[in-house]
VEXVEX-929686 format. One record per residue (C-alpha): residue number from 1; residue in three letters; x, y, z. Coordinates in steps of 0.2 Angstrom, whole numbers. Example, Ala and Ser with C-alpha at 12.3 -4.5 7.8 and 13.67 -1.06 7.14 Angstrom:
! residues 2
<site><pos>1</pos><code>ALA</code><x>62</x><y>-22</y><z>39</z></site>
<site><pos>2</pos><code>SER</code><x>68</x><y>-5</y><z>36</z></site>
This chain:
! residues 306
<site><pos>1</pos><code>UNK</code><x>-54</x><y>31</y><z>2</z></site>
<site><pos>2</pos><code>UNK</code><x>-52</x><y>48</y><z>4</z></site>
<site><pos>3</pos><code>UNK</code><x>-34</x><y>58</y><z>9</z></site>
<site><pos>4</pos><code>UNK</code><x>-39</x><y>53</y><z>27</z></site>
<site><pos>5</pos><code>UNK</code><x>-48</x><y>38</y><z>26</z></site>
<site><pos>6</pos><code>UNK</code><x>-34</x><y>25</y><z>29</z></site>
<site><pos>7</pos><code>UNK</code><x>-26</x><y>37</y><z>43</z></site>
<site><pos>8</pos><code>UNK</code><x>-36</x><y>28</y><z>59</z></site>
<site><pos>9</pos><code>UNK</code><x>-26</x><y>12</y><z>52</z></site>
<site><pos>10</pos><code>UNK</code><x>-11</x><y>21</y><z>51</z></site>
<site><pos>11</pos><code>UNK</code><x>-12</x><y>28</y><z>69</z></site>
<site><pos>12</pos><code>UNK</code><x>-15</x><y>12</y><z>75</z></site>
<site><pos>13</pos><code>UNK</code><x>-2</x><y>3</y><z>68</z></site>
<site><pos>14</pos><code>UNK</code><x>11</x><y>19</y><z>73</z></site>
<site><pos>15</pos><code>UNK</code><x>5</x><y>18</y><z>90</z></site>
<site><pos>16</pos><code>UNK</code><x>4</x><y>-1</y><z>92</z></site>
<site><pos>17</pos><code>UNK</code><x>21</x><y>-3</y><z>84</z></site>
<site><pos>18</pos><code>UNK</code><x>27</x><y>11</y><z>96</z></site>
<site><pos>19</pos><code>UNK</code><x>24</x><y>1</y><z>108</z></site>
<site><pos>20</pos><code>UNK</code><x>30</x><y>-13</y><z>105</z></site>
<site><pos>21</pos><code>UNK</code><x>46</x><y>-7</y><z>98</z></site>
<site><pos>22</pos><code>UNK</code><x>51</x><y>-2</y><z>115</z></site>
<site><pos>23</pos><code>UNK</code><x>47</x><y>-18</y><z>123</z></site>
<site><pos>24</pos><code>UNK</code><x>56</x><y>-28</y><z>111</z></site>
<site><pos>25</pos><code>UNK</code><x>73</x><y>-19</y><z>114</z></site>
<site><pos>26</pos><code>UNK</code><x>70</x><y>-22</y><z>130</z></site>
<site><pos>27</pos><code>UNK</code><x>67</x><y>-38</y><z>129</z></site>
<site><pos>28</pos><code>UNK</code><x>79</x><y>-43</y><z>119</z></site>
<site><pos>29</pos><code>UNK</code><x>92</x><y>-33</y><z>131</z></site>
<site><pos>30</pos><code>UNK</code><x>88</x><y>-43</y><z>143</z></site>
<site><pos>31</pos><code>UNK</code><x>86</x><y>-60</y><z>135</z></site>
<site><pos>32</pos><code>UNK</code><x>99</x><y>-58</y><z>122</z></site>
<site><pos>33</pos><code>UNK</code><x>88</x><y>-64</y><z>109</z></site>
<site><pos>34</pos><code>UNK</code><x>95</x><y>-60</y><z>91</z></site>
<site><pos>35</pos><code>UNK</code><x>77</x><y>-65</y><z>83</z></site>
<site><pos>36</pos><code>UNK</code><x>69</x><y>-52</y><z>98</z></site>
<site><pos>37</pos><code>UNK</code><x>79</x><y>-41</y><z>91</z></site>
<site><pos>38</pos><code>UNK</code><x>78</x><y>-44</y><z>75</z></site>
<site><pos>39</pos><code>UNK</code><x>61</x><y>-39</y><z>79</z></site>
<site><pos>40</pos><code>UNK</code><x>63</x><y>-24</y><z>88</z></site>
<site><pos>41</pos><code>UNK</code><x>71</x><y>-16</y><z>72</z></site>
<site><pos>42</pos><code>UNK</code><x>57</x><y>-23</y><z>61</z></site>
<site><pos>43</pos><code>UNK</code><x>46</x><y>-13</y><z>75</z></site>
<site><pos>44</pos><code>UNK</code><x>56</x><y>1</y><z>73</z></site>
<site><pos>45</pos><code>UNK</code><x>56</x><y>2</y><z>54</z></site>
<site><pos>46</pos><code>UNK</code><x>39</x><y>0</y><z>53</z></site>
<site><pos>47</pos><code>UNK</code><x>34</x><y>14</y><z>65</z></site>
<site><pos>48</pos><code>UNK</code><x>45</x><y>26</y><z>56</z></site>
<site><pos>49</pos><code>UNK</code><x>35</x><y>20</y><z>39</z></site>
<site><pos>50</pos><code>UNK</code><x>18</x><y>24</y><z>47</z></site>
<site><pos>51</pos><code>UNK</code><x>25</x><y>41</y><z>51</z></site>
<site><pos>52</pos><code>UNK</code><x>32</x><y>41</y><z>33</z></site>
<site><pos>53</pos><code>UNK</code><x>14</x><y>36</y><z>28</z></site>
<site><pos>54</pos><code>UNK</code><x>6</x><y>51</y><z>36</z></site>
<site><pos>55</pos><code>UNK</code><x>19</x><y>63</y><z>28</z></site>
<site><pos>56</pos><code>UNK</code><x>16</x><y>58</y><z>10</z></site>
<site><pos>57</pos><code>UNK</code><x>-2</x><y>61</y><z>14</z></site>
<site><pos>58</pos><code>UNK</code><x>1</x><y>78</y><z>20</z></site>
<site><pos>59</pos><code>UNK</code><x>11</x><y>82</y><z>7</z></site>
<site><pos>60</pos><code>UNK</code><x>-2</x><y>75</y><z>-7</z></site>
<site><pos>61</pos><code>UNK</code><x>-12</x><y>90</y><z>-1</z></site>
<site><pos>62</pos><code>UNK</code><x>-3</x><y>102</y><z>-7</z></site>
<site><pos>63</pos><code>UNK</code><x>-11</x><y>115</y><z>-21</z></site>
<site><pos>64</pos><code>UNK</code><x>-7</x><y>113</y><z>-39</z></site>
<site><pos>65</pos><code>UNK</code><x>7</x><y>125</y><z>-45</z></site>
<site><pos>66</pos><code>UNK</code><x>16</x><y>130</y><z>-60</z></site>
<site><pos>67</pos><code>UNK</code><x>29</x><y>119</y><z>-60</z></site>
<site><pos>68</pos><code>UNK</code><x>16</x><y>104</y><z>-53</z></site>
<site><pos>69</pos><code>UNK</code><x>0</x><y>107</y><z>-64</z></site>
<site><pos>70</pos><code>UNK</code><x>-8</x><y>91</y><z>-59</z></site>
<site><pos>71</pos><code>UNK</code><x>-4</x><y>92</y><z>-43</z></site>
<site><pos>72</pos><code>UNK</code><x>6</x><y>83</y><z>-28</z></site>
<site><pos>73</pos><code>UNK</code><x>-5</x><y>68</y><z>-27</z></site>
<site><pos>74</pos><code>UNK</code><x>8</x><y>54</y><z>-32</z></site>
<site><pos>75</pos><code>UNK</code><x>18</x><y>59</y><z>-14</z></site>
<site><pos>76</pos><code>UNK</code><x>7</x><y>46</y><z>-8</z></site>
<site><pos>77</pos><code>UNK</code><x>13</x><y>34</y><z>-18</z></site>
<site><pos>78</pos><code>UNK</code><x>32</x><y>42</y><z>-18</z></site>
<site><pos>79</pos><code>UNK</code><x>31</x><y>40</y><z>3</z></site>
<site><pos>80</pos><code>UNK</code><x>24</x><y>22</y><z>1</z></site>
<site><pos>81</pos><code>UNK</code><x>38</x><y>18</y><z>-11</z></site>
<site><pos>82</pos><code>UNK</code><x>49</x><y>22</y><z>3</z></site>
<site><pos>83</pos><code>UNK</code><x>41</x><y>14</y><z>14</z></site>
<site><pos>84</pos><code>UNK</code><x>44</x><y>-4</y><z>5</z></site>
<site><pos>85</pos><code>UNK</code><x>64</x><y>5</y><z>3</z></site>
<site><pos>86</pos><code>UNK</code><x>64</x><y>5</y><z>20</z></site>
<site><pos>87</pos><code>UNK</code><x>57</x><y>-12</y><z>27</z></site>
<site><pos>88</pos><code>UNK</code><x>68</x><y>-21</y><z>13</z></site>
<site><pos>89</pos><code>UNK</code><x>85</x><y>-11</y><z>20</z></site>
<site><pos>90</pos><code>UNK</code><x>82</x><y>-9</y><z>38</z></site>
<site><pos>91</pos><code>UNK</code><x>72</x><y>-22</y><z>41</z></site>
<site><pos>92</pos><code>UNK</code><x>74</x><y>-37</y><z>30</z></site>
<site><pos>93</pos><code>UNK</code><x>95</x><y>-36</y><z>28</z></site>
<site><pos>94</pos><code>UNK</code><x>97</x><y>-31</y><z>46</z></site>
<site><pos>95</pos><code>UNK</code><x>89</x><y>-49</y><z>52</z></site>
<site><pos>96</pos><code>UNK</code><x>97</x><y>-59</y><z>39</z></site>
<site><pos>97</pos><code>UNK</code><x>113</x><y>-52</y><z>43</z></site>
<site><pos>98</pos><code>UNK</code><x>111</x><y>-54</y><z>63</z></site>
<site><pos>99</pos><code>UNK</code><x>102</x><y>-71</y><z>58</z></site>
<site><pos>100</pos><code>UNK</code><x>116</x><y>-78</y><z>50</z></site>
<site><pos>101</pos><code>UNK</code><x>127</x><y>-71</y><z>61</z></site>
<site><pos>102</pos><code>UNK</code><x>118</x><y>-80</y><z>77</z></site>
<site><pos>103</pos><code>UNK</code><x>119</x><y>-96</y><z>67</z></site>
<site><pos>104</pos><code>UNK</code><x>138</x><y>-94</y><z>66</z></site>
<site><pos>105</pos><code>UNK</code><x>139</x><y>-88</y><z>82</z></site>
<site><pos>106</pos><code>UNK</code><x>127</x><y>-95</y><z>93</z></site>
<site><pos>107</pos><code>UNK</code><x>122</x><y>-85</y><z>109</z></site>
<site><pos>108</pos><code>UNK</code><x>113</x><y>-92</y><z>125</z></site>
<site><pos>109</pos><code>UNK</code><x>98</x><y>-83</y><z>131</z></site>
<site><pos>110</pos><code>UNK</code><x>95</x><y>-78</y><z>146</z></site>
<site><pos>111</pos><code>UNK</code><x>76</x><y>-76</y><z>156</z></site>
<site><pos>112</pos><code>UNK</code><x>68</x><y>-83</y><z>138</z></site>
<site><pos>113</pos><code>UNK</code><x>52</x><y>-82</y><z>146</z></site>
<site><pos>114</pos><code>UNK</code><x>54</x><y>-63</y><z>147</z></site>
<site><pos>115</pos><code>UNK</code><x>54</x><y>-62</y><z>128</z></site>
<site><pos>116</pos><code>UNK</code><x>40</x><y>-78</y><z>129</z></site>
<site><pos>117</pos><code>UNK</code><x>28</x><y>-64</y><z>138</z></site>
<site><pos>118</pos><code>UNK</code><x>35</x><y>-48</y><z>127</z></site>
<site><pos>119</pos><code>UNK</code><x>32</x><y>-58</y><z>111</z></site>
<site><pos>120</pos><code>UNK</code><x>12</x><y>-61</y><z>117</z></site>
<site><pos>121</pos><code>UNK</code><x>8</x><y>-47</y><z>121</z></site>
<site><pos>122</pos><code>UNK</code><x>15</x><y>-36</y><z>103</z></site>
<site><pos>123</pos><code>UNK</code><x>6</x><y>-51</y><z>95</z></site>
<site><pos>124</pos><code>UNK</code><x>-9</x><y>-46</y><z>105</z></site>
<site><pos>125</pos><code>UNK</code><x>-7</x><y>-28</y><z>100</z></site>
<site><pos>126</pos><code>UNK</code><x>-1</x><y>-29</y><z>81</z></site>
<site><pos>127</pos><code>UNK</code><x>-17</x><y>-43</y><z>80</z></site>
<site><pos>128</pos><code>UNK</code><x>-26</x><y>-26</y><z>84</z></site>
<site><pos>129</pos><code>UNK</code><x>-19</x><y>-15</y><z>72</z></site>
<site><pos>130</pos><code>UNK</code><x>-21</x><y>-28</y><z>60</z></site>
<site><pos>131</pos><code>UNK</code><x>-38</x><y>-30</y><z>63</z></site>
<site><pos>132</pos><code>UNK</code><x>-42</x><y>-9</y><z>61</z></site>
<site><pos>133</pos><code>UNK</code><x>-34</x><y>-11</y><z>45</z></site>
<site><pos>134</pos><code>UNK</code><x>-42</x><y>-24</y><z>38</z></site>
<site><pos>135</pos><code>UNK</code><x>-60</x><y>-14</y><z>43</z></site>
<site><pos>136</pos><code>UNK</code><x>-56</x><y>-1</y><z>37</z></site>
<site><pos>137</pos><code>UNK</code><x>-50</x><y>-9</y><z>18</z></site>
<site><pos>138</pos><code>UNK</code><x>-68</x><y>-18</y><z>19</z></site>
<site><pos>139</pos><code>UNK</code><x>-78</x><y>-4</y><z>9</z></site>
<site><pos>140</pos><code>UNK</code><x>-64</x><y>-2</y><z>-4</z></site>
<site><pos>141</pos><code>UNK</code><x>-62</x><y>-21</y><z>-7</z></site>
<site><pos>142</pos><code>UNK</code><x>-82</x><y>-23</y><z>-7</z></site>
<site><pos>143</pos><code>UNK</code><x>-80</x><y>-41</y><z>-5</z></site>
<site><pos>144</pos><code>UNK</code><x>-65</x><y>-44</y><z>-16</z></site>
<site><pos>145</pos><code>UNK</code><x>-50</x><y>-55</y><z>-9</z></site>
<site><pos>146</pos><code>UNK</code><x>-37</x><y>-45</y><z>0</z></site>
<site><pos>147</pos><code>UNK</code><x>-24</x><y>-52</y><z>-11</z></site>
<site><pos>148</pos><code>UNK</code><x>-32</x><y>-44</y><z>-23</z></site>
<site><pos>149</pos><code>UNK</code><x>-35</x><y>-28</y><z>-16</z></site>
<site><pos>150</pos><code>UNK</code><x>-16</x><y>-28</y><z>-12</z></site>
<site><pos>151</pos><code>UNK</code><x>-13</x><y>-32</y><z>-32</z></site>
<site><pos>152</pos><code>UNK</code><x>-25</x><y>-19</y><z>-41</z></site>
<site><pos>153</pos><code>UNK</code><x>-28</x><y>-5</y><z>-27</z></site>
<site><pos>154</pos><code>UNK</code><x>-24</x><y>13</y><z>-31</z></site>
<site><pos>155</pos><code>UNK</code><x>-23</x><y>20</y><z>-13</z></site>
<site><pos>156</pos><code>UNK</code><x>-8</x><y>15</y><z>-7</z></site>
<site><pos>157</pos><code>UNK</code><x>-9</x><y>16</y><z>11</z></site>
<site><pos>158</pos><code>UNK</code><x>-21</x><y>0</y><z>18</z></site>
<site><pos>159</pos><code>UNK</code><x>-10</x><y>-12</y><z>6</z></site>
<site><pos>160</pos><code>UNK</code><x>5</x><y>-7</y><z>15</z></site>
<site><pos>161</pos><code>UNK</code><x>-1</x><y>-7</y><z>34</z></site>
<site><pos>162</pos><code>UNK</code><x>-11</x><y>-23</y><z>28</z></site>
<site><pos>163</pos><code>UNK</code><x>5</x><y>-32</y><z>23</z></site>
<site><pos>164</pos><code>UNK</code><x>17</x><y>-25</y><z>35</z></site>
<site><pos>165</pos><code>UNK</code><x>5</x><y>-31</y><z>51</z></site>
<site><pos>166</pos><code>UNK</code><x>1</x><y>-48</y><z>43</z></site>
<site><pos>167</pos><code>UNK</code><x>21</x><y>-51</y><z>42</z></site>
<site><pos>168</pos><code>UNK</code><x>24</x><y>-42</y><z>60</z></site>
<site><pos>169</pos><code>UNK</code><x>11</x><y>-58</y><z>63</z></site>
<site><pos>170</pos><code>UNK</code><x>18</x><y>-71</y><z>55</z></site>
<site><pos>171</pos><code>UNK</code><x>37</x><y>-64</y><z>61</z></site>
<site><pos>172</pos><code>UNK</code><x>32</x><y>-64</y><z>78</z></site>
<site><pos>173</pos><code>UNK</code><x>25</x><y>-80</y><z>76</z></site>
<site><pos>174</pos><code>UNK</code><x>43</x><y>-87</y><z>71</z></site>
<site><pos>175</pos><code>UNK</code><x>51</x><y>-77</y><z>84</z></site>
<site><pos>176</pos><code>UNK</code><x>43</x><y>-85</y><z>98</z></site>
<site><pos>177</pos><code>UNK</code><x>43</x><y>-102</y><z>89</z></site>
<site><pos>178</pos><code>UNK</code><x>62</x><y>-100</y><z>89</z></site>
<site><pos>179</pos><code>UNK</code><x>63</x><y>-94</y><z>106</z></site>
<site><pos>180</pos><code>UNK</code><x>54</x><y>-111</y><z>113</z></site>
<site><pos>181</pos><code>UNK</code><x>63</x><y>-123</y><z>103</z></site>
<site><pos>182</pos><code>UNK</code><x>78</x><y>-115</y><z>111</z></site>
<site><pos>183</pos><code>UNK</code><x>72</x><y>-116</y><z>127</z></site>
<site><pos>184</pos><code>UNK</code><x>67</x><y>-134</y><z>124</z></site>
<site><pos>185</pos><code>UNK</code><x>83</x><y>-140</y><z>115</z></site>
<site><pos>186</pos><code>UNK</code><x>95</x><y>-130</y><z>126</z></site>
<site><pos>187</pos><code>UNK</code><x>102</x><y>-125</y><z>108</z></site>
<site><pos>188</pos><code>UNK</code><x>104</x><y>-106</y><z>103</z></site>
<site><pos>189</pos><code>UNK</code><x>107</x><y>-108</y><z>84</z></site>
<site><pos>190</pos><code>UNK</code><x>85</x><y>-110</y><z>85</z></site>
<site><pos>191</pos><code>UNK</code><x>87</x><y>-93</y><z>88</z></site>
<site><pos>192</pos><code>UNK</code><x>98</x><y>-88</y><z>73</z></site>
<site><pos>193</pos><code>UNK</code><x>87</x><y>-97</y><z>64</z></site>
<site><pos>194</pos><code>UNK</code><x>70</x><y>-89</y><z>68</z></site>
<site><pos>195</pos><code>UNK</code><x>81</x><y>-71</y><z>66</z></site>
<site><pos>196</pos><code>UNK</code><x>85</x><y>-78</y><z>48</z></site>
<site><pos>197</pos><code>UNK</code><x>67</x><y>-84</y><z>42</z></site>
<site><pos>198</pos><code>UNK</code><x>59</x><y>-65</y><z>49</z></site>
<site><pos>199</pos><code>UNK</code><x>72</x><y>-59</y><z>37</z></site>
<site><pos>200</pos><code>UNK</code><x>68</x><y>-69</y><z>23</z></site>
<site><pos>201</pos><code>UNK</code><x>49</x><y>-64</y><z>27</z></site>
<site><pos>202</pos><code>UNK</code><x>52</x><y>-45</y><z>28</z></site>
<site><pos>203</pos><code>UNK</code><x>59</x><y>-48</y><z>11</z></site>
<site><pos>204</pos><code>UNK</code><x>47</x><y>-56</y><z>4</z></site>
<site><pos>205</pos><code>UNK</code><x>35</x><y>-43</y><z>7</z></site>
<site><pos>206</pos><code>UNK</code><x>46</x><y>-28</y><z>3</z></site>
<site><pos>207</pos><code>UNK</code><x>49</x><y>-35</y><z>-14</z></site>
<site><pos>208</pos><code>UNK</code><x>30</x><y>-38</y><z>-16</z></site>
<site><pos>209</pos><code>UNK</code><x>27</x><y>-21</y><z>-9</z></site>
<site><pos>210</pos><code>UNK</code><x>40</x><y>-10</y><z>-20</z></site>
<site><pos>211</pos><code>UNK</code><x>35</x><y>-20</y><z>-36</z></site>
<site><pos>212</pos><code>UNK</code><x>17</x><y>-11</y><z>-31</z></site>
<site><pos>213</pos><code>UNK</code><x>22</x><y>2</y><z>-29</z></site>
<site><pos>214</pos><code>UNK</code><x>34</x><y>5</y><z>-42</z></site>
<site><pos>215</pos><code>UNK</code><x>19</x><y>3</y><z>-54</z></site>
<site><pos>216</pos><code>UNK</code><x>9</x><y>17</y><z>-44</z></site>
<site><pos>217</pos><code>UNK</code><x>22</x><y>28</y><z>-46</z></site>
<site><pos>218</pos><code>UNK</code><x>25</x><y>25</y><z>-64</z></site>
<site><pos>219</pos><code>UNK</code><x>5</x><y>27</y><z>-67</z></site>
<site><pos>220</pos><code>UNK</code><x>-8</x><y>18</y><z>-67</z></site>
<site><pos>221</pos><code>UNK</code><x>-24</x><y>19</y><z>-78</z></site>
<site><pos>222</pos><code>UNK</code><x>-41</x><y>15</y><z>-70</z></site>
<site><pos>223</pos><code>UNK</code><x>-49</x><y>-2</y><z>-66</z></site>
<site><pos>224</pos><code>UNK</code><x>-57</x><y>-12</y><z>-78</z></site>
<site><pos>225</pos><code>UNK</code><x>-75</x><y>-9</y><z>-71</z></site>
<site><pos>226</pos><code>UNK</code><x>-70</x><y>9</y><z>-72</z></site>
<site><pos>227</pos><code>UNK</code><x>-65</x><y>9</y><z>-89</z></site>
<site><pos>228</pos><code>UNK</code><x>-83</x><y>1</y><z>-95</z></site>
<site><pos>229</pos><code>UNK</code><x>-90</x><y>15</y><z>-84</z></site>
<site><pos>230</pos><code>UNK</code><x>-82</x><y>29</y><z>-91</z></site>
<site><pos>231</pos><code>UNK</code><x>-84</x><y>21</y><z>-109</z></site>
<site><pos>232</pos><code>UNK</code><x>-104</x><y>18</y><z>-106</z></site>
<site><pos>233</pos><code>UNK</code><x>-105</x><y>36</y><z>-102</z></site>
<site><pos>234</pos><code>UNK</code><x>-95</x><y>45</y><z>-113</z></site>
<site><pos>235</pos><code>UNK</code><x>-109</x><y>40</y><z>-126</z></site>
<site><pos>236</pos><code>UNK</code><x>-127</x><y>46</y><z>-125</z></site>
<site><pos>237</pos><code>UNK</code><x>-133</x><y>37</y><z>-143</z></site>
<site><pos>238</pos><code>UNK</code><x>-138</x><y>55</y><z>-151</z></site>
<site><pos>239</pos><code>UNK</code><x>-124</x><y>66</y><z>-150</z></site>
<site><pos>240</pos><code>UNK</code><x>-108</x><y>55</y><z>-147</z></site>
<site><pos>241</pos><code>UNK</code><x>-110</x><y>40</y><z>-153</z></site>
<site><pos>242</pos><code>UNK</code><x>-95</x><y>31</y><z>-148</z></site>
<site><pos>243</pos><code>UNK</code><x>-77</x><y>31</y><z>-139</z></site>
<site><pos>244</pos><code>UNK</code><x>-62</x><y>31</y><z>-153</z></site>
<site><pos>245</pos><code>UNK</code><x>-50</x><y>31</y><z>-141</z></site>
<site><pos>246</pos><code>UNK</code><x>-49</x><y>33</y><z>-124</z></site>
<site><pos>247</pos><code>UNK</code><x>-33</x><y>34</y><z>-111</z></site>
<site><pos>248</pos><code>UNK</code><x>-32</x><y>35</y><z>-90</z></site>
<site><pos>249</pos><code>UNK</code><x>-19</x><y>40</y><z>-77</z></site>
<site><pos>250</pos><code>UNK</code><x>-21</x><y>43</y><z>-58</z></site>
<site><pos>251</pos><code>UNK</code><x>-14</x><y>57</y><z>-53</z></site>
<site><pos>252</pos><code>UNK</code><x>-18</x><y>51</y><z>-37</z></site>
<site><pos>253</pos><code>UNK</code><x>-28</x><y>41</y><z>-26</z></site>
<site><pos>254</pos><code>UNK</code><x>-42</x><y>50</y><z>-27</z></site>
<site><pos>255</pos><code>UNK</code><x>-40</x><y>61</y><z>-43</z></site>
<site><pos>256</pos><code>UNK</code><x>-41</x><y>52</y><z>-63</z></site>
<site><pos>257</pos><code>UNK</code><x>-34</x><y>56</y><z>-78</z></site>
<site><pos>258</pos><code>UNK</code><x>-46</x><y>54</y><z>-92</z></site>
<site><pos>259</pos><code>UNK</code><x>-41</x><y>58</y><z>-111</z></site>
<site><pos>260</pos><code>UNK</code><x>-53</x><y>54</y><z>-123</z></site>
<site><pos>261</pos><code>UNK</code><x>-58</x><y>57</y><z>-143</z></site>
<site><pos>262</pos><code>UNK</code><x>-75</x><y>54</y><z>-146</z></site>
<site><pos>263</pos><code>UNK</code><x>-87</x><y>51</y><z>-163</z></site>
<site><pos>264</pos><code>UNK</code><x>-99</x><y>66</y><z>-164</z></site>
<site><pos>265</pos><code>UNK</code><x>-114</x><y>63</y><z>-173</z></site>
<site><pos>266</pos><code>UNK</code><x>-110</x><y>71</y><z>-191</z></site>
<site><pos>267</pos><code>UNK</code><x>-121</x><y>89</y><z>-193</z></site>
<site><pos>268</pos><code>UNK</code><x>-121</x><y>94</y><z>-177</z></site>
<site><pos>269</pos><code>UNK</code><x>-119</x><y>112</y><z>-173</z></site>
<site><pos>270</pos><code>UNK</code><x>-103</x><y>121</y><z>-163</z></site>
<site><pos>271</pos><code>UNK</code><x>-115</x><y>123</y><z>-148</z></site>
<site><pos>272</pos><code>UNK</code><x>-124</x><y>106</y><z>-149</z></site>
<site><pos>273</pos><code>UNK</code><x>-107</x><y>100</y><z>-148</z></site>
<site><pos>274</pos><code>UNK</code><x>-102</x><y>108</y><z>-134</z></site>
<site><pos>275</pos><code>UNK</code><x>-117</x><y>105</y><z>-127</z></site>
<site><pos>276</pos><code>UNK</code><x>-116</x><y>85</y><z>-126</z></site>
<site><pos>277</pos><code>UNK</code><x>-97</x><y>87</y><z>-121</z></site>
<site><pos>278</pos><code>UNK</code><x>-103</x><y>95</y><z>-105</z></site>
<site><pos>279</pos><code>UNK</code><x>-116</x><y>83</y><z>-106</z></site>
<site><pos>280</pos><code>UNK</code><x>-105</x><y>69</y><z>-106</z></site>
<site><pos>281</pos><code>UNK</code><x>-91</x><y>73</y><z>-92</z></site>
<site><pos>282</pos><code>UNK</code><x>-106</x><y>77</y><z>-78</z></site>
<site><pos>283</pos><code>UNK</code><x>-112</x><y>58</y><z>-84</z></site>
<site><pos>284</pos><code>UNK</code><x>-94</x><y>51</y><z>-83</z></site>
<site><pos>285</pos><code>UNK</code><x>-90</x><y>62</y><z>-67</z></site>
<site><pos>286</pos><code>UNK</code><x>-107</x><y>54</y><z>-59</z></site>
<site><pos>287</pos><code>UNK</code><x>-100</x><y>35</y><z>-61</z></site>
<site><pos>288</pos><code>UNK</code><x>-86</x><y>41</y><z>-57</z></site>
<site><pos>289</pos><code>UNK</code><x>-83</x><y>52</y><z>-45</z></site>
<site><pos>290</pos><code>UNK</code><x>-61</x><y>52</y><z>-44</z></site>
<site><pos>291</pos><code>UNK</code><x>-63</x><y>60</y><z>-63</z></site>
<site><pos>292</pos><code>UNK</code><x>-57</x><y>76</y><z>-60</z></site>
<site><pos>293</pos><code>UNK</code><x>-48</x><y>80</y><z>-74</z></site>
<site><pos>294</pos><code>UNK</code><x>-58</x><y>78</y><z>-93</z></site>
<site><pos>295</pos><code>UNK</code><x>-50</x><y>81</y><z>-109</z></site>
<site><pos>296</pos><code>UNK</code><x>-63</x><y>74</y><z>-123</z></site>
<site><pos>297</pos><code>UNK</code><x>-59</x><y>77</y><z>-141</z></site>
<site><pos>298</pos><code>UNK</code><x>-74</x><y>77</y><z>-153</z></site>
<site><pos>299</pos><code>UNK</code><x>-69</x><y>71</y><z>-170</z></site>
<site><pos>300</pos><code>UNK</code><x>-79</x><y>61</y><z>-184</z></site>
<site><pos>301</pos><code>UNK</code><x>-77</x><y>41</y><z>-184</z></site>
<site><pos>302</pos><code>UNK</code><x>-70</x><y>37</y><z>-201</z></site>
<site><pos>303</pos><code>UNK</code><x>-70</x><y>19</y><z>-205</z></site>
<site><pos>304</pos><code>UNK</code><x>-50</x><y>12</y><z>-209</z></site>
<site><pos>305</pos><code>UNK</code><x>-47</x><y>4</y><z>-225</z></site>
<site><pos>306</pos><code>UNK</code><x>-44</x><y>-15</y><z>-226</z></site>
């Protein structure tokens, strides 16, 4: 995915949740509902980290410098770390606080079926932003689970819009689960009760999401199939016979790190050297493309001792 590939996700999700942001304070203003408005903040939050989203990968653009000589790319990850901040504090703590509060302090609702139809409908819409996002992950999972994608992806962007609509889902879910057990029990701790459960799911995926990113941000090497690339084309069988050692980091989404020492074949000239390093970084930098940055040592393989 290039710098701007996941942005038509983000701007879906920004304007979806938006939306629905506003019409959740509004409903839960009229309804009284602590798990609508438990909502309404989870809404909130998550519009302010699509915006977050967007300035990490403006900020990513930015030109090398001296004092940044590989470049701003991590601000992607950085702003997605946030992100994950940001939904665990203002989204997860505020509804398990208000949660338990409402279980303590049970409130009636009034007009429920105001937030019956408000609920709907930001189903209706976050089911659209989730569906844009999922689309648009489908050429970088290239069939593979989106569990999975979540787990091993380097772009940080669609695993965080991904996970945060399929929670919005499921928290709206409970939300209007609680909401109609209220109305059909007459009691309002259901209420406090769906607010606590949305709180416990934000968590849930905040702590999944800042593990993720956490490891981003550290530094990640490339993918397995990317390692057996780079190391399949390092070598060419008459020149550089094989890889000694070999290290990865992404800088960024889209820019890898690759250090390498490799075997030359013993005899060969300064220039027939050369030669077959250029040789090899245009055959690595063809398989794959994100290898921007090449440091490849040629040394002579010597056997260790037993």
């Amino acid at each position: 995915m290039s710098a701007s590939g996941g942005k038509k996700a983000i701007f879906a999700a920004l304007s979806a949740n938006a939306g629905i942001a506003v019409a959740k304070f509004v409903g839960a203003l009229i309804t009284g509902s602590g798990s609508m408005l438990a909502e309404a903040v989870h809404s909130l939050a998550d519009t302010g980290n699509q915006g977050l989203l967007l300035l990490g990968q403006k900020r990513a653009q930015q030109e090398a410098d001296e004092l940044h000589q590989f470049g701003y790319g991590r601000n992607r990850y950085f702003y997605s770390f946030v992100v994950a901040l940001v939904l665990f504090t203002l989204g997860s703590m505020y509804a398990i606080w208000e949660g338990i509060h409402k279980i303590q302090h049970p409130e009636e609702l009034s007009s429920p079926i105001v937030a019956v139809v408000i609920l709907v409908i930001a189903a209706m819409l976050e089911g659209y932003s989730f569906a844009t996002a999922m689309k648009e992950s489908a050429a970088l999972r290239d069939g593979v689970g989106w569990w999975r994608f979540i787990r091993n992806s380097r772009n940080p962007e669609l695993p965080v819009v991904i996970l945060e609509d399929s929670g919005a889902l499921v928290g709206l879910l409970i939300a209007l689960l609680a909401v109609v057990l209220t109305m059909l029990t007459d009691n309002p701790v259901w209420d406090g009760i769906g607010t606590l459960g949305i709180g416990v799911l934000l968590g849930f995926i905040a702590v999944v999401l800042i593990v993720e990113m956490k490891s981003l941000l550290i530094g990640e090497g490339a993918t397995p199939e990317q390692i057996r690339a780079i190391e399949a084309n390092l070598t060419d069988g008459t020149h550089i016979d094989r890889v000694i050692h070999l290290r990865t980091e992404y800088l960024g989404p889209e820019e890898l790190l690759i250090a390498a020492k490799v075997a030359i074949v013993p005899g060969l000239e300064i220039g027939d050297i050369a030669t077959a390093i250029d040789a090899a970084e245009e055959r690595v930098r063809a398989a794959v493309p994100i290898a921007r940055l090449m440091y490849i040592e040629p040394d002579l393989y010597r056997t260790q001792p037993a």
